[in-house]
C-alpha positions in Angstrom: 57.0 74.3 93.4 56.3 73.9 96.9 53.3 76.6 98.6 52.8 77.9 101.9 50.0 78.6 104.2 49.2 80.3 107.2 46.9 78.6 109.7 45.6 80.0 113.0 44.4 77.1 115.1 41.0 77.2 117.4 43.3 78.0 120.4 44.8 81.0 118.5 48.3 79.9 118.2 49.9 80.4 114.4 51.4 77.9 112.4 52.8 77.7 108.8 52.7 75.0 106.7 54.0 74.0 103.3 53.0 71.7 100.5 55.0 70.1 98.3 54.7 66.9 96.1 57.0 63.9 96.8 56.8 61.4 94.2 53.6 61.1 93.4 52.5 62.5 96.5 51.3 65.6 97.9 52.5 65.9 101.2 53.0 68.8 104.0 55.8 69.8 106.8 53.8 72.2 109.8 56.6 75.1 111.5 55.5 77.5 114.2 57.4 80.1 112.7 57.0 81.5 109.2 61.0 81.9 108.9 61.5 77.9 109.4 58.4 77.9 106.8 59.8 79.9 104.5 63.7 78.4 104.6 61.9 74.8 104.2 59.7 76.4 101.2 63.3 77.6 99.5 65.5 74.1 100.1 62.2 72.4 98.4 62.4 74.9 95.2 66.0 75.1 95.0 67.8 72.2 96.1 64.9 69.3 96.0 62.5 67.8 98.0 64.9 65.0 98.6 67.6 67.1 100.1 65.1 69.5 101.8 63.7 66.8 103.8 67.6 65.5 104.8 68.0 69.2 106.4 64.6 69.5 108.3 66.0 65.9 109.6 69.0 67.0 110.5 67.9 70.1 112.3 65.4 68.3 113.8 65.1 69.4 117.7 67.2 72.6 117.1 66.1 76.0 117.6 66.1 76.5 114.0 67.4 80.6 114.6 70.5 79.4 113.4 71.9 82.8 110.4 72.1 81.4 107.0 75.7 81.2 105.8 75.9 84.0 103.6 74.8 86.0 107.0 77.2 83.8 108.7 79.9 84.3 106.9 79.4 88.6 106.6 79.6 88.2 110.4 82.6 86.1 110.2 84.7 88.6 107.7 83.5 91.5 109.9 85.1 89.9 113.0 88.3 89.0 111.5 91.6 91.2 112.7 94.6 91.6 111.4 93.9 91.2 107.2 94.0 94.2 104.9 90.9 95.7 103.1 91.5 93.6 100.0 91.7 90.0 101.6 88.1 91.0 103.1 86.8 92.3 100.0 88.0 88.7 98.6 86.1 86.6 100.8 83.0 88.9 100.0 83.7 88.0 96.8 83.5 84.1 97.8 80.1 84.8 100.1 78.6 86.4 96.7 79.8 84.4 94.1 81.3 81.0 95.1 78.9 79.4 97.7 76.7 77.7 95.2 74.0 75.5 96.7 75.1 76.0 100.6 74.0 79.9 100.2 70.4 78.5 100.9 71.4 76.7 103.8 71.3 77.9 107.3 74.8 77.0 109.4 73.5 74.6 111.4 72.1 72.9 108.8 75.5 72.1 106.4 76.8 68.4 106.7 80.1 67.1 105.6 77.9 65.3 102.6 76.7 69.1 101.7 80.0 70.1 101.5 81.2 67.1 99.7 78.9 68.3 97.0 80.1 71.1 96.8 83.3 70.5 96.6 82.4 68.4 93.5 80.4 70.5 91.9 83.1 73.0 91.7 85.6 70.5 90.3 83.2 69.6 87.7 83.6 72.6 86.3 87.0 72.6 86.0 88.2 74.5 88.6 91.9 74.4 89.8 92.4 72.6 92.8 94.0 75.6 94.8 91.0 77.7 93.8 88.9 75.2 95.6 91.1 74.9 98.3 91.2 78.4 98.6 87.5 78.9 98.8 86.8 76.0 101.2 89.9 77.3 103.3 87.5 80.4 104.2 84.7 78.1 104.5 85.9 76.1 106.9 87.7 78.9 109.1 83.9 80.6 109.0 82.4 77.6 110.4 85.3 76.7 113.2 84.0 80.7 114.5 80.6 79.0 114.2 81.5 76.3 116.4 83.7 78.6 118.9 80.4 80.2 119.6 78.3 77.0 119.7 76.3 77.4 116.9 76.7 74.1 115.8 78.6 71.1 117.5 81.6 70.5 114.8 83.1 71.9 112.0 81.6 69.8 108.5 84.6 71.3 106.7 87.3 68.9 108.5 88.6 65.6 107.0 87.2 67.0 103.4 89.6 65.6 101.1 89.9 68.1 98.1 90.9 67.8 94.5 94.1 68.3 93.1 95.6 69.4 89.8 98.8 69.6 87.9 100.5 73.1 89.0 101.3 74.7 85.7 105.1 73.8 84.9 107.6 76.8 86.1 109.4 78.4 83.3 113.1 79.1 83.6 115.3 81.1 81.4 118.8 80.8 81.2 121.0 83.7 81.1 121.5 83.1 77.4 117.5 82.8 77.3 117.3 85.9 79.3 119.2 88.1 77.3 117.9 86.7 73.8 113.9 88.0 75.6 115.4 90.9 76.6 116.3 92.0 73.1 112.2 92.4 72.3 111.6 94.0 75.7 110.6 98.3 75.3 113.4 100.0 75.7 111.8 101.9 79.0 110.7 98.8 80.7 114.1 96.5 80.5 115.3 97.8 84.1 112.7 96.7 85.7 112.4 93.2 83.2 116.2 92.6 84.5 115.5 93.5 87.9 112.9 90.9 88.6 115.0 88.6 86.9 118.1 89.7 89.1 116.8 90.1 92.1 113.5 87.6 92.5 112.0 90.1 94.0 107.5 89.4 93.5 106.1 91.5 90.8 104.5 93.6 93.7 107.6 94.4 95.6 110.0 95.4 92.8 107.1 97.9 91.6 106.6 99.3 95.5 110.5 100.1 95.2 111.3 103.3 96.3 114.6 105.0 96.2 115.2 105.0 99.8 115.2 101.8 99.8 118.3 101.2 97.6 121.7 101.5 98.8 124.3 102.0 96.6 127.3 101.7 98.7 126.9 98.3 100.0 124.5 96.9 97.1 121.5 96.3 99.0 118.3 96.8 98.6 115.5 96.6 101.5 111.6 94.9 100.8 110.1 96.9 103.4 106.3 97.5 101.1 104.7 96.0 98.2 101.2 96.8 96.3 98.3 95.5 97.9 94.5 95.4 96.2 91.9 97.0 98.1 89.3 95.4 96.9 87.6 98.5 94.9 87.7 97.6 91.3 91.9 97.8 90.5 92.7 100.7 93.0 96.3 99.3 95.3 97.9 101.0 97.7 100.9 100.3 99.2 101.4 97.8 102.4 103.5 95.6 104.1 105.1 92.8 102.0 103.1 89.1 101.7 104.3 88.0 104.9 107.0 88.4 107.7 109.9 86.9 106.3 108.9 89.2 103.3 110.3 91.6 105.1 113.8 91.7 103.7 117.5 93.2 102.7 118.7 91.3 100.0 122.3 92.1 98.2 122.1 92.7 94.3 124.9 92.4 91.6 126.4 95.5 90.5 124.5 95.7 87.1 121.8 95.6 89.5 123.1 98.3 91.3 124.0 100.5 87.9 120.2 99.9 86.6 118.8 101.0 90.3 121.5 104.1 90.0 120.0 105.7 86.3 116.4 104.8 87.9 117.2 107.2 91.0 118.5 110.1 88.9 116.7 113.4 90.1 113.9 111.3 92.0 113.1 112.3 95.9 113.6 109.4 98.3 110.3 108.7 98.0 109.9 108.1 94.7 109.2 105.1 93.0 112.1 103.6 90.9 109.6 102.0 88.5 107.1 103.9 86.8 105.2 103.7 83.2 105.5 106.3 80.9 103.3 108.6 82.5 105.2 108.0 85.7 101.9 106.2 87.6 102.8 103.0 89.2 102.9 99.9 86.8 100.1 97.7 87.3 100.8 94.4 86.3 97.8 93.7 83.5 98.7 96.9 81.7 102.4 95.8 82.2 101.8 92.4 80.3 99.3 94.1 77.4 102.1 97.0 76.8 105.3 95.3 77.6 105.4 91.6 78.6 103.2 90.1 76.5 104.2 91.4 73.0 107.9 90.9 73.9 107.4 86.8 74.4 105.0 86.7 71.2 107.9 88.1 69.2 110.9 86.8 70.7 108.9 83.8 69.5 108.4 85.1 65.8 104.6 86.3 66.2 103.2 89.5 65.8 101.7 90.4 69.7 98.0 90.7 69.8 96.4 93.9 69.5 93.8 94.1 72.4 91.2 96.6 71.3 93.2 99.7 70.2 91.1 102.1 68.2 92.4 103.1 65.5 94.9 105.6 64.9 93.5 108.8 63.1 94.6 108.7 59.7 96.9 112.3 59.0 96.6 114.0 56.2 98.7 116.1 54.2 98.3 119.8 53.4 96.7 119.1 50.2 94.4 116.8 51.3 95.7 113.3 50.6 96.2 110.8 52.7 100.0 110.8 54.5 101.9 107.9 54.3 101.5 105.4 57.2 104.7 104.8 58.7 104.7 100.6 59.6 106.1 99.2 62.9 109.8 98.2 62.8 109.4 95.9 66.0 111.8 93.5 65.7 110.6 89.5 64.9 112.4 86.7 65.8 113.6 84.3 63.3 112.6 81.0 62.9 116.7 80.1 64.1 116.5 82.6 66.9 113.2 81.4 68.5 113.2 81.3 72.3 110.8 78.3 72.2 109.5 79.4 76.2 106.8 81.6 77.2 107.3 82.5 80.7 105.2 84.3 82.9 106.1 87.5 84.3 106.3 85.6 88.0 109.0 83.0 86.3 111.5 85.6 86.2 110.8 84.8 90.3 111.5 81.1 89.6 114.5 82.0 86.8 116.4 84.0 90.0 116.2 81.0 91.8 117.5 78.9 89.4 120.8 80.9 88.9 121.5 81.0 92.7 120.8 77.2 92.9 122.7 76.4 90.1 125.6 77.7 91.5 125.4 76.3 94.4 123.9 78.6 96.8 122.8 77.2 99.7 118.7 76.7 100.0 118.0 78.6 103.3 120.2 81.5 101.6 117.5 81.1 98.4 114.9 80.9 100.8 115.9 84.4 102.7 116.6 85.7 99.6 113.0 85.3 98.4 111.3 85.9 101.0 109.7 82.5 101.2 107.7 82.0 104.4 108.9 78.1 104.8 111.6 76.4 104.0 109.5 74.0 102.7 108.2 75.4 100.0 111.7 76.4 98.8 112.7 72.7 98.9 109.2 71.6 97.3 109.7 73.8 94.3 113.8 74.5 93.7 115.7 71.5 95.6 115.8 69.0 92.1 117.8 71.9 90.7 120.7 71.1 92.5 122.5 68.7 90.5 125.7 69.2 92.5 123.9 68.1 95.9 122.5 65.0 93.7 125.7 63.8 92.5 127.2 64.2 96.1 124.4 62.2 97.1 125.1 59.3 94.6 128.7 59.4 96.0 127.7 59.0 99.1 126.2 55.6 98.3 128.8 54.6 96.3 131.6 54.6 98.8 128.6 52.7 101.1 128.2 50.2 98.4 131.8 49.6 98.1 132.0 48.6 101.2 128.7 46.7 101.2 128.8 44.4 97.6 132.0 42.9 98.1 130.2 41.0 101.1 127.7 39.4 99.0 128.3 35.9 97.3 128.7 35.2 93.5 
């Protein structure tokens, strides 16, 4: 544990110094302030000697009035336009939780080897590689606002090269599929199940549907809103869609349009189409606990699991003995009927895709119809489903290769 001390010289003027032991060795660093005293004091205790010496050396000849990051980055989040309440109350979420051993460390003091060991630290433990990129993303736009306003020289976040993993696998369901799930889906929640499936719309959008936004006469229906968190515990509220090209009207089919119909009956335009039983907006954990979850489990021949219930009071009869305790009749899939898949509710999103593909719809029409910001990532994650396009492909270098191996001598 390093100590300080305060020392007032013969000529009056204050200094600080700390003591710390370096081997075998105690040794002693002198500031003129008691903050550059005190930040030296923490980097000895909480990062090492070793490392705490690399940052006085690396600030050496600067003011040293430079904010720590977690002040930094506050700054940073309160400057930012143009984000909703929730995206800010995420990155105070990273500031608080995720900054590991740079929270000690004052801005101008972080080096790309600081965040290099960062970086690892967090793939040590397993993390996924987009929540790392994610969480250095906001790093590194923090300290390119640092540099805009010369704080420090260059960004240490550029040229980091960051881990990857495997993306989980996307599930799709064939129609058959589809409708063999839907058999073990409530009753009250298989409009919007087939919906989602029907219409790709994201889990937030199909639940911010409202009935205005439906038209029956041409088919269509408009993505003009979806849920948004606002950062306070689960409370959403509803905003625009993810991104611009979000912002959509996309045709359905007319079993679509006969589900949307029933779901408008007596509603004001207004309304929500999707509700839960109460009629409150679905939220999408209470959607997979009550609906989601314990249809895959038994459209793969388990019982769901129970999460918590308490116990149902046990009724009794008039004469005081217990009533008879009627047993769920849930349907179970057999061991022939299995689906063998357990999708996510987001792969109904990816299933969508995979009919239109499959038949031959054109990828910019997919892309439109999803919303998708880039064409690129519509390519990246649905063009080896075109089998069609592949075999035209292979044709193409047939009748090229026809003309090509006759040339070649035996």
């Amino acid at each position: 544990m390093a100590s300080m001390r305060h020392r007032v010289r013969a000529d009056g003027k204050a200094s600080w110094q700390v003591l710390y032991r370096y081997g075998d060795k105690q040794r002693s660093e002198t500031f003129w302030t008691e903050r550059e005293a005190r930040d030296f004091r923490s980097w000895c205790d909480d990062l090492g000697v070793e490392q705490a010496l690399e940052i006085l050396a690396a600030r050496e000849g600067k003011s040293g009035s430079a904010p720590l990051l977690p002040e930094w980055c506050e700054r940073y989040i309160e400057q930012l336009t143009g984000v909703s309440e929730g995206t800010r109350a995420r990155y105070r979420a990273h500031v608080a939780n995720d900054l590991g051993m740079l929270a000690k460390l004052p801005v101008d003091a972080i080096s790309h080897e600081s965040i290099a060991h960062w970086v690892n630290a967090q793939a040590a433990t397993g993390l996924s590689g987009k929540t790392i990129a994610n969480r250095h993303g906001f790093l590194s736009g923090a300290l390119r606002q640092a540099v805009r306003q010369k704080i420090i020289d260059s960004n240490p976040c550029e040229g980091t090269r960051l881990p990857k993993t495997e993306r989980r696998e996307m599930t799709f369901l064939t129609p058959v599929e589809m409708a063999q799930l839907l058999e073990y889906v409530r009753p009250d929640a298989q409009g919007l199940v087939l919906t989602l499936a029907a219409t790709g719309l994201r889990w937030g959008e199909a639940t911010a549907l409202q009935v205005r936004d439906v038209d029956l006469e041409y088919r269509t229906v408009t993505v003009s809103r979806a849920w948004k968190w606002t950062g306070r515990n689960t409370e959403m509220k509803l905003g625009a869609p993810k991104t611009k090209k979000s912002l959509r009207t996309i045709s359905i089919p007319p079993q679509v349009a006969a589900i949307l119909h029933d779901a408008s009956a007596g509603k004001s335009p207004t309304d929500l189409l999707f509700t839960n039983p109460k009629g409150d907006p679905w939220r999408e954990p209470a959607f997979h606990s009550a609906v989601w979850g314990p249809a895959v489990a038994r459209a793969n021949g388990q019982q769901p699991r129970r999460h918590n219930r308490r116990p149902a009071p046990v009724r009794m009869k008039k004469d005081g003995t217990p009533a008879r305790v009627r047993t769920s009749t849930a349907k179970i899939a057999r061991p022939g009927d299995l689906l063998g898949k357990r999708p996510r509710i987001h792969d109904l999103r990816h299933t969508c895709a995979s009919w239109m593909v499959r038949e031959g719809t054109p990828l910019m029409v997919v892309q439109y119809h999803l919303g998708h910001e880039s064409i690129t990532t519509t390519i990246d994650r649905y063009s080896h489903l075109e089998p069609a396009q592949m075999r035209a492909a292979a044709g193409a270098l047939e009748a090229a290769l026809n003309i090509t191996l006759p040339q070649i001598e035996p």
